[in-house]
PDBQT receptor file of N, H, CA, C and O in Angstrom, charges set to zero:
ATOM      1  N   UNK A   1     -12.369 -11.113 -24.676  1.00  0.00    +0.000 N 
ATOM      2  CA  UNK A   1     -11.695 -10.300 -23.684  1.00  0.00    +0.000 C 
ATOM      3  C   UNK A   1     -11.588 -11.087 -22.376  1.00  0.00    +0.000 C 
ATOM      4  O   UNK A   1     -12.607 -11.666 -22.001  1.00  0.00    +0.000 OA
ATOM      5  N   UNK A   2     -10.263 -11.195 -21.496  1.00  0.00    +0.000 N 
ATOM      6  H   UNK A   2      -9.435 -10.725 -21.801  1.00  0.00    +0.000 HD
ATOM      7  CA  UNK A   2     -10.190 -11.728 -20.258  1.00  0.00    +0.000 C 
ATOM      8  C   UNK A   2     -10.214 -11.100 -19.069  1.00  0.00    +0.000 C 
ATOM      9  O   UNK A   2      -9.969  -9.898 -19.173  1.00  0.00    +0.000 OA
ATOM     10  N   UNK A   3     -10.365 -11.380 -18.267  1.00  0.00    +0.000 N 
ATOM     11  H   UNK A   3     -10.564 -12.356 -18.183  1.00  0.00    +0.000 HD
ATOM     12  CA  UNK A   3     -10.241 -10.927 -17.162  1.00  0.00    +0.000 C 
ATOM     13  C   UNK A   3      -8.906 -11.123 -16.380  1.00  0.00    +0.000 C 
ATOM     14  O   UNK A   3      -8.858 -10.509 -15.314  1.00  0.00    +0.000 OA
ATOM     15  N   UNK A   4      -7.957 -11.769 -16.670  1.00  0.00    +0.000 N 
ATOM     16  H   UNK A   4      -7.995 -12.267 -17.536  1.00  0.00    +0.000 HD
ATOM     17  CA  UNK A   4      -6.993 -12.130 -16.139  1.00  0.00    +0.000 C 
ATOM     18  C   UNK A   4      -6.089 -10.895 -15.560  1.00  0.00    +0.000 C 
ATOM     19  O   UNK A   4      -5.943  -9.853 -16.199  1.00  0.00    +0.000 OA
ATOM     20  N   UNK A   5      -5.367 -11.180 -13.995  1.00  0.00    +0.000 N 
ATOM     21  H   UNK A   5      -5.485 -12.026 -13.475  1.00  0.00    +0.000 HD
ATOM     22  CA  UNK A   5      -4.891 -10.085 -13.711  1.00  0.00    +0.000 C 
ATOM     23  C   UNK A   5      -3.236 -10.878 -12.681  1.00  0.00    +0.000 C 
ATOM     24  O   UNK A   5      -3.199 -11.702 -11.768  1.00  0.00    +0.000 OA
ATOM     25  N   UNK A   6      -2.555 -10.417 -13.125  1.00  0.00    +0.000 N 
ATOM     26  H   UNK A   6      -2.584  -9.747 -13.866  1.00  0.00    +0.000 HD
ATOM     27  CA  UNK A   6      -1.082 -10.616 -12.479  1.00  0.00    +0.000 C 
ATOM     28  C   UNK A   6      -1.157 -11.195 -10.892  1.00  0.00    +0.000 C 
ATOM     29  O   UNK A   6      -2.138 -11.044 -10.164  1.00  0.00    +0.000 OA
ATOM     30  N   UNK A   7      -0.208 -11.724 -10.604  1.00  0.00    +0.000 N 
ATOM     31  H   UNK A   7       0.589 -11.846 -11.195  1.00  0.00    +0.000 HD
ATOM     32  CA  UNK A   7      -0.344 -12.618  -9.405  1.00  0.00    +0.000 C 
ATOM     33  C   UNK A   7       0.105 -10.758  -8.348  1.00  0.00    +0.000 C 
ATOM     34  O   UNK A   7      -0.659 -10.225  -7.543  1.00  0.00    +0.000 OA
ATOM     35  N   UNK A   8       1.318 -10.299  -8.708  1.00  0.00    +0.000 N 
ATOM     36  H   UNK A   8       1.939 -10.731  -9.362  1.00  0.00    +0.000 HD
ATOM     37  CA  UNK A   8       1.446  -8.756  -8.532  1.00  0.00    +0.000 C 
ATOM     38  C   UNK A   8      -0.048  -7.793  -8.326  1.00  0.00    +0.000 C 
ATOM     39  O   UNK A   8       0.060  -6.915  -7.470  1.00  0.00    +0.000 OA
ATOM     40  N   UNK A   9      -0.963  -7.857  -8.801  1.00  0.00    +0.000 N 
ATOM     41  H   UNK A   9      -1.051  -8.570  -9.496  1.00  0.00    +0.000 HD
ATOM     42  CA  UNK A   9      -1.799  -7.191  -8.960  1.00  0.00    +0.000 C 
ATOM     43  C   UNK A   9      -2.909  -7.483  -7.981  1.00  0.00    +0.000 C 
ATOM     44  O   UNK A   9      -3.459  -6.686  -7.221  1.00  0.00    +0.000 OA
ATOM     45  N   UNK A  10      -3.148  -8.840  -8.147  1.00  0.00    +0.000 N 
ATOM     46  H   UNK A  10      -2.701  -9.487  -8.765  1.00  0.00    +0.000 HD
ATOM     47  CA  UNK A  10      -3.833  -9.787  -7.253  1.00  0.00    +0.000 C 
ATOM     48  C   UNK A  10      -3.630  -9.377  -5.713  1.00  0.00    +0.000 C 
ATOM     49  O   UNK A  10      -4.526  -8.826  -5.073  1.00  0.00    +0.000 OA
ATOM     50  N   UNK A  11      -2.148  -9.753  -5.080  1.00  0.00    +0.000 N 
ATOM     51  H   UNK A  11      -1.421 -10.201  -5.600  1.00  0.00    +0.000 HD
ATOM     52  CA  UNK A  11      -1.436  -9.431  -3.942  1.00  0.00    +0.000 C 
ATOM     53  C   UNK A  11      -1.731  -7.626  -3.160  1.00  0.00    +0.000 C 
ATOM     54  O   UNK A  11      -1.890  -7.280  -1.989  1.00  0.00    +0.000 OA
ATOM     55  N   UNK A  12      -1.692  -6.756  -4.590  1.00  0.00    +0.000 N 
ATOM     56  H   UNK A  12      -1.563  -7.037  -5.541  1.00  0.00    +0.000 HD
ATOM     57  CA  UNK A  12      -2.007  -5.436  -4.148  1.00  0.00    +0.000 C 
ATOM     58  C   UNK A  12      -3.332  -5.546  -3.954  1.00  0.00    +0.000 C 
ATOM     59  O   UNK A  12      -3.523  -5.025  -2.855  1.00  0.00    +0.000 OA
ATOM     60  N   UNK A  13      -4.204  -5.868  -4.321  1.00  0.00    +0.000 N 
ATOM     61  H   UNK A  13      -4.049  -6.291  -5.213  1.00  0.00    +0.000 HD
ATOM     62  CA  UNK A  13      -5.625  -5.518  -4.686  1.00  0.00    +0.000 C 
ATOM     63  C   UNK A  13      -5.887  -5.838  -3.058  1.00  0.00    +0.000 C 
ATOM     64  O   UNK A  13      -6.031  -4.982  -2.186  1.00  0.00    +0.000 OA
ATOM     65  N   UNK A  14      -5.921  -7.914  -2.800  1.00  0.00    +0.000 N 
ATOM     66  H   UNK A  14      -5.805  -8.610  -3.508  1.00  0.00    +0.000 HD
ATOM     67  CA  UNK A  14      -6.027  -8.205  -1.127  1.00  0.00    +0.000 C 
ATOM     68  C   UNK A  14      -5.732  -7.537  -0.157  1.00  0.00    +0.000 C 
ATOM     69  O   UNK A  14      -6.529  -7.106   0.677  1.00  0.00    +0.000 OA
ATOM     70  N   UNK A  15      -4.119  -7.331  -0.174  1.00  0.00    +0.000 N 
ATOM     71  H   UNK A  15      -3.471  -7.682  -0.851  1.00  0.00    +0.000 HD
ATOM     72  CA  UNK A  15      -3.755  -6.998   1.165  1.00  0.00    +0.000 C 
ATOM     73  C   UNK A  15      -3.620  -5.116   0.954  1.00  0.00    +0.000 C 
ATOM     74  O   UNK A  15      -3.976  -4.501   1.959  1.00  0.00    +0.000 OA
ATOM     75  N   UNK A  16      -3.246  -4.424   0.004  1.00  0.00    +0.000 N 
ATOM     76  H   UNK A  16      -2.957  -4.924  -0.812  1.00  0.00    +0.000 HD
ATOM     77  CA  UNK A  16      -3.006  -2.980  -0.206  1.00  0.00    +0.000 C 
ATOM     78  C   UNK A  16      -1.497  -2.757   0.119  1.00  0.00    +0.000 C 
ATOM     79  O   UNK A  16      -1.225  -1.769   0.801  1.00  0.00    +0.000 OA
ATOM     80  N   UNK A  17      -0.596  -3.486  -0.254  1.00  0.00    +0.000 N 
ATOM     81  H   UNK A  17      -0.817  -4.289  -0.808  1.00  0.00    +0.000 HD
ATOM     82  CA  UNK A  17       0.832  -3.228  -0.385  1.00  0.00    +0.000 C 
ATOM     83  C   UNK A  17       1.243  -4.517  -0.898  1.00  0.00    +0.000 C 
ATOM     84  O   UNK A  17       0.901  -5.663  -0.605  1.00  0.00    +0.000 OA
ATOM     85  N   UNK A  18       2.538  -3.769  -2.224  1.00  0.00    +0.000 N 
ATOM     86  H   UNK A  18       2.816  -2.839  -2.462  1.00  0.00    +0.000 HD
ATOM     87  CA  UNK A  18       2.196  -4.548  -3.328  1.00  0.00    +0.000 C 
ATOM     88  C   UNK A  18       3.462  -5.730  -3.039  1.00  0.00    +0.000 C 
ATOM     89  O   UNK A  18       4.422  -5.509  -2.301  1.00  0.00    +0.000 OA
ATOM     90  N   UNK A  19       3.343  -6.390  -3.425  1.00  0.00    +0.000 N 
ATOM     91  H   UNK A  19       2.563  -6.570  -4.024  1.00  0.00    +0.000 HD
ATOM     92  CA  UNK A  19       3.802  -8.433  -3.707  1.00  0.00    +0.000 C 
ATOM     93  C   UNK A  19       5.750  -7.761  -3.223  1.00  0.00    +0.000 C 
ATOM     94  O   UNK A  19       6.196  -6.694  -3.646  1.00  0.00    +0.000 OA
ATOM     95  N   UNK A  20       6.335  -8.482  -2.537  1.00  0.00    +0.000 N 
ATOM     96  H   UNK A  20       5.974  -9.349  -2.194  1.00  0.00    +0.000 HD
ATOM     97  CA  UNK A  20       7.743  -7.424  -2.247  1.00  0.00    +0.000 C 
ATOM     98  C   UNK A  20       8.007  -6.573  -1.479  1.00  0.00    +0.000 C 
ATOM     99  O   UNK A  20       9.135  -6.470  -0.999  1.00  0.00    +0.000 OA
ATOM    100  N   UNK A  21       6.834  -5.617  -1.134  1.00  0.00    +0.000 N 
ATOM    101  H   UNK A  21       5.917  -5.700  -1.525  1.00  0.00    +0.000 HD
ATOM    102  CA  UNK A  21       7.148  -4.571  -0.352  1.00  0.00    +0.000 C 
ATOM    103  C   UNK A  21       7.284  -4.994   1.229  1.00  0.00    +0.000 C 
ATOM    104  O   UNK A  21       7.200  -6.146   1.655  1.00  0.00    +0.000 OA
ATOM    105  N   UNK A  22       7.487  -3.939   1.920  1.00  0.00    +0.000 N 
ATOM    106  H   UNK A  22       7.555  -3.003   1.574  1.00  0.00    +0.000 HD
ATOM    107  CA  UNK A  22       8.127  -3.733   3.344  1.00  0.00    +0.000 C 
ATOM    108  C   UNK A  22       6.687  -4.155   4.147  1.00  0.00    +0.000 C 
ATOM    109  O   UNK A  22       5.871  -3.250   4.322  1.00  0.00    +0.000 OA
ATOM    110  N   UNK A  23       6.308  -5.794   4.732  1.00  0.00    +0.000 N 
ATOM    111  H   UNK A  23       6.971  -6.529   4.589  1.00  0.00    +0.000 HD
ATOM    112  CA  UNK A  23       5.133  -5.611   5.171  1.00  0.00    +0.000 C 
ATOM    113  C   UNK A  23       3.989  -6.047   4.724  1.00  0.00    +0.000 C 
ATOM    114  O   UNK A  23       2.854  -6.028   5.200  1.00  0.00    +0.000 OA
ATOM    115  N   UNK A  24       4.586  -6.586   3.404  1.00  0.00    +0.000 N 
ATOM    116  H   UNK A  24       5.509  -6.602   3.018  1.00  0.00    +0.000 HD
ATOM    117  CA  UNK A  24       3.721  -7.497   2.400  1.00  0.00    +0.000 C 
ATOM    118  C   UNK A  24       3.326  -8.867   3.145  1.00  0.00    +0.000 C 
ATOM    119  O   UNK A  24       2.219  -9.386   3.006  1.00  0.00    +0.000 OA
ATOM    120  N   UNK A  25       4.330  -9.387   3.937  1.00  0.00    +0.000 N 
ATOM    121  H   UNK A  25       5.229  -8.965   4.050  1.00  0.00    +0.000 HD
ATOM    122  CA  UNK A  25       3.983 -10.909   3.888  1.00  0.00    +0.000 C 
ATOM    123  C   UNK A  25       3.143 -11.074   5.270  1.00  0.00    +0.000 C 
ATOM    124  O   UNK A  25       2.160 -11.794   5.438  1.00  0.00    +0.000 OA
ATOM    125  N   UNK A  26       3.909 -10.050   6.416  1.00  0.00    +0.000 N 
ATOM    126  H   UNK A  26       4.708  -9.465   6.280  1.00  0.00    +0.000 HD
ATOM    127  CA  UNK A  26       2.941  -9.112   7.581  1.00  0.00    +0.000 C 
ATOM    128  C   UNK A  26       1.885  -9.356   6.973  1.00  0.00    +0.000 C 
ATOM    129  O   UNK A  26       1.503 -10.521   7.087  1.00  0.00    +0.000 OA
ATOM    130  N   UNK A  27       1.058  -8.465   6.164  1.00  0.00    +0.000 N 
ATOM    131  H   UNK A  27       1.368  -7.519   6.072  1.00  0.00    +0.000 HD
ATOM    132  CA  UNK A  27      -0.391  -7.660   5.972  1.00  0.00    +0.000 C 
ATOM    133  C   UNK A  27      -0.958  -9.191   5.598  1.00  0.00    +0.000 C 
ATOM    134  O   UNK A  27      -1.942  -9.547   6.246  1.00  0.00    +0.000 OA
ATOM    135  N   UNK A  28      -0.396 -10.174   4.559  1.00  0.00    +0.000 N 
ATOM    136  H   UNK A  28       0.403  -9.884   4.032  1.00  0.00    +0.000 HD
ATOM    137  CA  UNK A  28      -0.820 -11.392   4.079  1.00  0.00    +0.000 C 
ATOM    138  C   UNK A  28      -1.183 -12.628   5.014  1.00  0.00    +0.000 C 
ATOM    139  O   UNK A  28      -2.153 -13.335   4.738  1.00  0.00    +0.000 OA
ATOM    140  N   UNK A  29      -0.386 -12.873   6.122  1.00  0.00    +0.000 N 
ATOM    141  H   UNK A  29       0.401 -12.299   6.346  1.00  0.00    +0.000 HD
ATOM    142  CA  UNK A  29      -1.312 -13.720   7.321  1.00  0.00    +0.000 C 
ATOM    143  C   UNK A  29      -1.781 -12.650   7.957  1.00  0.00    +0.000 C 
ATOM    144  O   UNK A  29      -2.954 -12.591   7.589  1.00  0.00    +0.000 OA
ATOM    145  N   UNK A  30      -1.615 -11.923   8.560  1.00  0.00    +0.000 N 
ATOM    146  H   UNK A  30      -0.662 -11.971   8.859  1.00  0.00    +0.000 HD
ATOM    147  CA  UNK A  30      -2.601 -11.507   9.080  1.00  0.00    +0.000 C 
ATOM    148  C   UNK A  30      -4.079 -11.276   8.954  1.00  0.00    +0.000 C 
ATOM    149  O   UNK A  30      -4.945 -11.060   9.802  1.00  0.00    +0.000 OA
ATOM    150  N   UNK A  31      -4.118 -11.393   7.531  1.00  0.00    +0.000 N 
ATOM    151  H   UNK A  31      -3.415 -11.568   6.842  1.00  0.00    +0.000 HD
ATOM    152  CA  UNK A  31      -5.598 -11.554   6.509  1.00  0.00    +0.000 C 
ATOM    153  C   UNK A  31      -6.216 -12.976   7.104  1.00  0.00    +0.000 C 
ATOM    154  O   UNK A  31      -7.152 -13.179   7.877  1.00  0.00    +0.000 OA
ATOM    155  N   UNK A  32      -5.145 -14.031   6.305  1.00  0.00    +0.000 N 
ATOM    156  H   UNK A  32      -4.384 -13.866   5.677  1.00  0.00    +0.000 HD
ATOM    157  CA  UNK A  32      -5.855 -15.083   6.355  1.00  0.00    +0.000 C 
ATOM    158  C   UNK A  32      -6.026 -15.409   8.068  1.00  0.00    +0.000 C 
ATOM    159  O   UNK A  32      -7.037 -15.379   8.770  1.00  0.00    +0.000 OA
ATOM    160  N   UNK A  33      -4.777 -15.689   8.369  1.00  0.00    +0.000 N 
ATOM    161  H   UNK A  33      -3.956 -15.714   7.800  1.00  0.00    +0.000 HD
ATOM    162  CA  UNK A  33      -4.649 -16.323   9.872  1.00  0.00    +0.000 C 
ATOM    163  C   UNK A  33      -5.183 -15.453  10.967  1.00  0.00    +0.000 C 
ATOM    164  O   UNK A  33      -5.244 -16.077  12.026  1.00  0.00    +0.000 OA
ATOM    165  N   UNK A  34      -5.663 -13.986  11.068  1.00  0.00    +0.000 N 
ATOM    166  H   UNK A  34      -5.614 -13.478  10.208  1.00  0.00    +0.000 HD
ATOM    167  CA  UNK A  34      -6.202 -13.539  12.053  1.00  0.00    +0.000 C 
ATOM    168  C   UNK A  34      -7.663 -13.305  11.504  1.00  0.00    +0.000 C 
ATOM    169  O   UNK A  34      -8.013 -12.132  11.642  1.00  0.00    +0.000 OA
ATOM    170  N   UNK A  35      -8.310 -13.867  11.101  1.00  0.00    +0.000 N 
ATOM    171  H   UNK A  35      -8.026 -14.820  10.989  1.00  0.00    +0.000 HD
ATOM    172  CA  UNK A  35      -9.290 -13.917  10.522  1.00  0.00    +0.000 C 
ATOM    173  C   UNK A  35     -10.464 -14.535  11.741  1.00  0.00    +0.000 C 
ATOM    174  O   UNK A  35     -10.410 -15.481  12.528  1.00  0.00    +0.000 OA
ATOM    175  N   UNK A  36     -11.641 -13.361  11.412  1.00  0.00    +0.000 N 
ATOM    176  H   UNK A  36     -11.685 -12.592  10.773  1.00  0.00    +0.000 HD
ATOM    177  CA  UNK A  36     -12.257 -14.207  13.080  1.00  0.00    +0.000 C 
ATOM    178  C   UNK A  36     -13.358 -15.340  13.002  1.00  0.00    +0.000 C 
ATOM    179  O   UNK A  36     -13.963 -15.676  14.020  1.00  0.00    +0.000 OA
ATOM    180  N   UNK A  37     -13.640 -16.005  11.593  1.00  0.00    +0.000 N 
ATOM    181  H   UNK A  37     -13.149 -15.732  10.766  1.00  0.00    +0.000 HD
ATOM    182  CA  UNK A  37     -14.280 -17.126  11.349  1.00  0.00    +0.000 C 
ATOM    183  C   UNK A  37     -13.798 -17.887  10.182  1.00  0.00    +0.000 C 
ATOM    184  O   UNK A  37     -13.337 -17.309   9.198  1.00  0.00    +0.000 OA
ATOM    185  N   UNK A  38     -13.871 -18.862  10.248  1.00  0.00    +0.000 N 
ATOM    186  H   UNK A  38     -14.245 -19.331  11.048  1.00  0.00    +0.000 HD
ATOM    187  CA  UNK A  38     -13.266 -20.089   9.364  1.00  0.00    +0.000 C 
ATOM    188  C   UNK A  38     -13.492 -19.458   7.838  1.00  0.00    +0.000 C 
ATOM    189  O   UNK A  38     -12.530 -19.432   7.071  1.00  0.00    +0.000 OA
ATOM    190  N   UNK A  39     -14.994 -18.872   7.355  1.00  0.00    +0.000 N 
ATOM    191  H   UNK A  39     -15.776 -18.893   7.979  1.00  0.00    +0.000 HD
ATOM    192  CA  UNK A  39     -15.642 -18.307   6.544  1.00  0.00    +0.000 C 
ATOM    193  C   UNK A  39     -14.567 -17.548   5.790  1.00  0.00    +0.000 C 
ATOM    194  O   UNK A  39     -14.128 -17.763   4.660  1.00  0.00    +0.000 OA
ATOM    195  N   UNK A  40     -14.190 -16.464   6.808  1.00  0.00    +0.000 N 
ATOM    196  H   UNK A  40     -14.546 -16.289   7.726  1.00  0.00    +0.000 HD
ATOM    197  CA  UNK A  40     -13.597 -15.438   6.110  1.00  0.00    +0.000 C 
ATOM    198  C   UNK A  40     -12.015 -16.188   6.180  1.00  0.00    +0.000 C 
ATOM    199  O   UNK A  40     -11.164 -15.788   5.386  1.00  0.00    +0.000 OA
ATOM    200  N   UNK A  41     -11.667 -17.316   7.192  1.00  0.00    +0.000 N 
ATOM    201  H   UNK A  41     -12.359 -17.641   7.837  1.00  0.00    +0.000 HD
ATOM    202  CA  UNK A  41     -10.234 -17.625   6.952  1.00  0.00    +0.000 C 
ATOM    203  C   UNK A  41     -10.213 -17.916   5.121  1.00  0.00    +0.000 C 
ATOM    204  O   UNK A  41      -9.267 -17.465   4.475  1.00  0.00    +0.000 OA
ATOM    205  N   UNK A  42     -11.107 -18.536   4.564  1.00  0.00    +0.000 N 
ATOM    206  H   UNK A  42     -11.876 -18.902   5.088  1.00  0.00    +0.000 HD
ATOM    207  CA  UNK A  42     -10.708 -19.280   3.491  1.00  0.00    +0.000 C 
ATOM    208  C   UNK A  42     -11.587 -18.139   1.685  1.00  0.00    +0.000 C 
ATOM    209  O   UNK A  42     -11.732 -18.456   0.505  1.00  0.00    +0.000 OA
ATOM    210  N   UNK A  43     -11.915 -16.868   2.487  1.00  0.00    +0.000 N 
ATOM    211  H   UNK A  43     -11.796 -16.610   3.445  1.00  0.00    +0.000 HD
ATOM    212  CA  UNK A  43     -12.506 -16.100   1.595  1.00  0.00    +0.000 C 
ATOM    213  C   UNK A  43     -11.272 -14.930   1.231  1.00  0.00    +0.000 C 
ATOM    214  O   UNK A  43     -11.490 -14.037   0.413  1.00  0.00    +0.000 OA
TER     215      UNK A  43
């Protein structure tokens, strides 16, 4: 059995709006790039 899960699925799970949507790519730096230590930039 795998664990494997869609790059789609992946994208929802991180940011909570899914891979496409209105705000997706918004919510996605803002993760990494406003991130307030190097730690969490690359977690």
């Amino acid at each position: 059995m795998s664990n494997h899960i869609t790059l789609t699925e992946y994208v929802k799970k991180r940011t909570g709006v899914p891979l496409g949507a209105n705000g997706s790519m918004n919510n996605m730096l803002k993760r990494s790039f406003g991130a307030p230590s190097f730690y969490l930039f690359w977690r």
